[in-house]
C-alpha positions, 0 to 999 in steps of 0.5 A: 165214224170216229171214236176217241178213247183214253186207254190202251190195256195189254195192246187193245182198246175197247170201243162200246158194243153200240158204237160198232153196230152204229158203224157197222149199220152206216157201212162206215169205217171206224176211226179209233183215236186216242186221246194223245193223236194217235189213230188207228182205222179198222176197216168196215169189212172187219168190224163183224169179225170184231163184234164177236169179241165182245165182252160177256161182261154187261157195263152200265153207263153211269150218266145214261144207265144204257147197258152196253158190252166192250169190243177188245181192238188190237192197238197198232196206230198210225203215228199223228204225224202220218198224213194218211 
């Protein structure tokens, strides 16, 4: 499953709670891309370990109202002109 985000905060980014779960659910990997071609892939086995990151705080989509929370991911990623 690929994500795009717009930005990095103290070395992580955030990805909404329901994402995660969707990939977790699919037993797919989650692609994190940032908007400059960067990406990073965590890997399906470890998004549960991440899951209990979650933010106590509860955000509420502006366009949709769904409640969601924010998973903190470290950012580390693969250069965009890697060919892995």
């Amino acid at each position: 499953m690929i994500v795009s985000v717009r930005k990095i905060w103290m070395g992580h980014v955030s990805v909404r709670d329901y994402i995660v779960k969707k990939a977790i659910a699919k037993k797919e990997d989650l692609v994190v891309r940032l908007m400059t071609g960067e990406r990073k892939v965590y890997p399906y086995k470890s998004l549960v370990t991440y899951l209990a990151n979650t933010t106590k705080t509860e955000f509420k989509s502006v366009f949709t109202g769904k409640k969601y929370y924010l998973i903190d991911f470290p950012w580390k990623p693969i250069p965009s002109n890697s060919s892995d």
